[in-house]
NUTI-144557 format. One record per residue (C-alpha): residue number from 1; chain; x, y, z; residue in three letters. Coordinates in pm, 1 decimal, always signed. Example, Ala and Ser with C-alpha at 12.3 -4.5 7.8 and 13.67 -1.06 7.14 Angstrom:
[1, 'A', [+1230.0, -450.0, +780.0], 'ALA']
[2, 'A', [+1367.0, -106.0, +714.0], 'SER']
END
This chain:
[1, 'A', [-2244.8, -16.8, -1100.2], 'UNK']
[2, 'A', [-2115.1, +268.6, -1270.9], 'UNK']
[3, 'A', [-1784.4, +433.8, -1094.5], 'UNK']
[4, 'A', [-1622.2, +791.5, -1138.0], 'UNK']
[5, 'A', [-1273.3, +826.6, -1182.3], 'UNK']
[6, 'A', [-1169.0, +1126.9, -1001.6], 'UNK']
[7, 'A', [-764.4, +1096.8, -1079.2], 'UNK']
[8, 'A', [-563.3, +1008.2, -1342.5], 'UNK']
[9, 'A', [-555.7, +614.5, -1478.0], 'UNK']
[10, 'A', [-253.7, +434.5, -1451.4], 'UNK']
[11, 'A', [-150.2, +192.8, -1715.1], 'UNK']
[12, 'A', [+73.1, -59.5, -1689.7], 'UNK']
[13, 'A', [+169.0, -329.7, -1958.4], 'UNK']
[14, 'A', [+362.5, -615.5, -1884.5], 'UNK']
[15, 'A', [+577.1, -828.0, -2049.9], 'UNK']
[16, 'A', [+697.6, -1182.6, -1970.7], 'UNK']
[17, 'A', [+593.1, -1123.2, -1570.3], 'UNK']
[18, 'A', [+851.6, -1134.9, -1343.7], 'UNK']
[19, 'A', [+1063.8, -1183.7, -1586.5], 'UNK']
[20, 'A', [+1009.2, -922.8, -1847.3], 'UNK']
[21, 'A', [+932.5, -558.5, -1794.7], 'UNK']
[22, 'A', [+651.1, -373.4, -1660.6], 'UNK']
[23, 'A', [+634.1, -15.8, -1857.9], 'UNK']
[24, 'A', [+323.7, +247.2, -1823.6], 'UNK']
[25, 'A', [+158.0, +397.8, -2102.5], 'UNK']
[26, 'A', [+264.9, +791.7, -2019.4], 'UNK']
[27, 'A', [+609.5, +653.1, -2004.7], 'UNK']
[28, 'A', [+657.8, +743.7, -1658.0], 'UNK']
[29, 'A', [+750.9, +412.5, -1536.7], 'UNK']
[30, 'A', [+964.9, +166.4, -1666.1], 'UNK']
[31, 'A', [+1189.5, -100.8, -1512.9], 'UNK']
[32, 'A', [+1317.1, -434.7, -1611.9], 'UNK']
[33, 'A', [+1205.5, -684.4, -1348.7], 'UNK']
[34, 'A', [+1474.9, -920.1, -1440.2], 'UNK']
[35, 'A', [+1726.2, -647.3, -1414.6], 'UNK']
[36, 'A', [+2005.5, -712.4, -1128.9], 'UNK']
[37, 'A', [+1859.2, -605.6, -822.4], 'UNK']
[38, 'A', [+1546.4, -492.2, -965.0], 'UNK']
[39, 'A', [+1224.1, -468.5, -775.8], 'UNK']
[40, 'A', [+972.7, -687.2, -698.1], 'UNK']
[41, 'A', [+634.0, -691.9, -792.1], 'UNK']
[42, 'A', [+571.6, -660.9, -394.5], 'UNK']
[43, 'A', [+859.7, -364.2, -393.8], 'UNK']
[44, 'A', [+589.1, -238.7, -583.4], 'UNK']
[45, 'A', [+287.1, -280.4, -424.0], 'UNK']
[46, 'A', [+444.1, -197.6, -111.0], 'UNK']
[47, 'A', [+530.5, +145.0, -239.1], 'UNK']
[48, 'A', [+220.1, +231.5, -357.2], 'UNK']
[49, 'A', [+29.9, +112.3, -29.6], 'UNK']
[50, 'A', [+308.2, +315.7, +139.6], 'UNK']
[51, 'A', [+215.5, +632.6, -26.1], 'UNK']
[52, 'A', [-206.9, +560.7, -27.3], 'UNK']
[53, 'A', [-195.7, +494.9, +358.5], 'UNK']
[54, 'A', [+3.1, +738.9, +442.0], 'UNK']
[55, 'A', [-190.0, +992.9, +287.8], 'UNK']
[56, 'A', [-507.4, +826.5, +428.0], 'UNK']
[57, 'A', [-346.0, +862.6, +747.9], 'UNK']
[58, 'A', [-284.0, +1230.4, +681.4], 'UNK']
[59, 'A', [-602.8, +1273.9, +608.2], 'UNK']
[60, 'A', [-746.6, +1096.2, +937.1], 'UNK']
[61, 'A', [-520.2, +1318.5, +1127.7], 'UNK']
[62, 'A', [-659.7, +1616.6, +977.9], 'UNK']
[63, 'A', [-1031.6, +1523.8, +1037.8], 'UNK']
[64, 'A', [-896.6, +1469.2, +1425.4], 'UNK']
[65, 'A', [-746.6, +1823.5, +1409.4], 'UNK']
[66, 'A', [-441.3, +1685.4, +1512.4], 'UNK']
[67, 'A', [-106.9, +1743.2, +1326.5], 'UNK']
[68, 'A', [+93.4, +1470.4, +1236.8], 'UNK']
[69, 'A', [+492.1, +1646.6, +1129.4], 'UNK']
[70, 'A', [+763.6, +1354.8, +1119.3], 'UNK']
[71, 'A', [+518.5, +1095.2, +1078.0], 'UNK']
[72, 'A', [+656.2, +824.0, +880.1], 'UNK']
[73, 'A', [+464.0, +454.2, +752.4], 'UNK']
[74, 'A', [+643.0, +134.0, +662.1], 'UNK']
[75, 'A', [+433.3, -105.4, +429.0], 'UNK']
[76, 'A', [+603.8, -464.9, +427.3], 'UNK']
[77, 'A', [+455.0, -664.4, +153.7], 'UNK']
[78, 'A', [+533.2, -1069.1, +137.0], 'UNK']
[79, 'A', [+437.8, -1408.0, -11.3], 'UNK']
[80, 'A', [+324.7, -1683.5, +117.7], 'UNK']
[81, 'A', [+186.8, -1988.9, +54.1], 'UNK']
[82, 'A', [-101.7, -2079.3, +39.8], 'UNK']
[83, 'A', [-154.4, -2429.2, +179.1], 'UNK']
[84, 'A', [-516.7, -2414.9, +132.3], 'UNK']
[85, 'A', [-601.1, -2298.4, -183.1], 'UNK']
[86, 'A', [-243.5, -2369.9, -341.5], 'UNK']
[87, 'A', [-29.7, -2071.4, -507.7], 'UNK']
[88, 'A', [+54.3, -1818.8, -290.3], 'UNK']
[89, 'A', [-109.4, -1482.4, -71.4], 'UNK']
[90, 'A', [+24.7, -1172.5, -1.1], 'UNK']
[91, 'A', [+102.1, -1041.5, +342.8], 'UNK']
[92, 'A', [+90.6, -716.9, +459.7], 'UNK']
[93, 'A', [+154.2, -518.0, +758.1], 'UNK']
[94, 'A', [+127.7, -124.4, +780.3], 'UNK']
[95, 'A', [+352.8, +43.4, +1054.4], 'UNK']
[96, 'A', [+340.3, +393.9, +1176.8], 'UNK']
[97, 'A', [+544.8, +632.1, +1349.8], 'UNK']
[98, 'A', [+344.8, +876.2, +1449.3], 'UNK']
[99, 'A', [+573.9, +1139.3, +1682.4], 'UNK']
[100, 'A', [+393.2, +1300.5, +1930.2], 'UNK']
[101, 'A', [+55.5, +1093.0, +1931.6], 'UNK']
[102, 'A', [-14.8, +862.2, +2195.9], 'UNK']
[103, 'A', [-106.5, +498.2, +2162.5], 'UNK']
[104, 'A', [-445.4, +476.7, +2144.7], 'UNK']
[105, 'A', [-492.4, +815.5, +1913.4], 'UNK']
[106, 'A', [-247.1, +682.2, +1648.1], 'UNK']
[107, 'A', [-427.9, +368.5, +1678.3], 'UNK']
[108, 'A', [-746.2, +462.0, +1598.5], 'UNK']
[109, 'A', [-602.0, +700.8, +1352.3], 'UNK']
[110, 'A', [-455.8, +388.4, +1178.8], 'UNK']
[111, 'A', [-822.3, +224.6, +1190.2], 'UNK']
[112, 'A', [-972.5, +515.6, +1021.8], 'UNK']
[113, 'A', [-670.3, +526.9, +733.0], 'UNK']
[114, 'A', [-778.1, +167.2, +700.0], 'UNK']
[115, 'A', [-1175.5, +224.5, +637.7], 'UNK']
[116, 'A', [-1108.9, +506.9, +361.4], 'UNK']
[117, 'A', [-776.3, +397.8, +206.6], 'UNK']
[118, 'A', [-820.8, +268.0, -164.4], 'UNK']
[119, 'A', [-550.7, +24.6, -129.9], 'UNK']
[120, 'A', [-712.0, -114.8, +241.9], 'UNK']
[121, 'A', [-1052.4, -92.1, +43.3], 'UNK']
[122, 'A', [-978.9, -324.4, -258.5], 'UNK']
[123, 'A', [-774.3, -614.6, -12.4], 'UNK']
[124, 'A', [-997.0, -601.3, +235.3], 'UNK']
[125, 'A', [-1137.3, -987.4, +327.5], 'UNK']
[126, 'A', [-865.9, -1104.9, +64.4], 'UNK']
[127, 'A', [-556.7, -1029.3, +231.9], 'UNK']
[128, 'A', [-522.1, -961.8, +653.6], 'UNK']
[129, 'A', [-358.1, -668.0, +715.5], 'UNK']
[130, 'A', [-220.2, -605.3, +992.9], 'UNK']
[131, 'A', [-170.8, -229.1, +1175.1], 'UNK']
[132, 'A', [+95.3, -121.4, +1412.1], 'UNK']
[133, 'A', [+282.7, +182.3, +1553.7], 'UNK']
[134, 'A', [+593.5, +256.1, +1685.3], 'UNK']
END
């Protein structure tokens, strides 16, 4: 199956895992994972989820012709192990404060960032993820 890219690549090379450095190709990231208080590589994931599904969420809003100002998302990203297949899984839960919007719109605006966000896309039936607003 042949795919389009329709935005820049990102290209990250690693070295030594958590332990090393992660540094992209454009020079636009670089951090030392070992560093003192450095991130994590779920700091990282988290952050970039964060910024997808909020945008997905934007997005839903939109196509509701509803407006969204103030709205704010919270991606927590965890371990855990994995008893069954050994190793560990990633957790994930996606919170929402969306001002203004009652319960049951911001929750089905949640279920529609989930359908079209990339990041909700490539996880889904690998890791659960769970929704919730405040």
């Amino acid at each position: 199956m042949k795919t389009e890219t329709t935005s820049a690549i990102a290209e990250v090379a690693s070295s030594d895992g958590r332990d090393g450095v992660v540094e992209s190709s454009d020079g636009a990231l670089r951090l030392d994972l070992a560093a003192a208080e450095a991130p994590t590589p779920e700091h990282l994931f988290a952050a970039a989820y964060a910024a997808c599904f909020h945008s997905a969420l934007k997005h839903a809003a939109r196509t509701a012709h509803l407006d969204i100002p103030g709205a704010s998302l919270i991606a927590r990203v965890g371990l855990a192990d994995d008893a069954a297949g050994g190793g560990a899984h990633l957790t994930v839960e996606l919170r929402a404060a969306l001002p203004g919007v009652d319960t049951a719109q911001a929750e089905k605006l949640l279920r529609q960032a989930h359908a079209t966000c990339p990041y909700s896309r490539a996880v889904r039936g690998n890791v659960d993820v769970k929704l919730s607003t405040d």
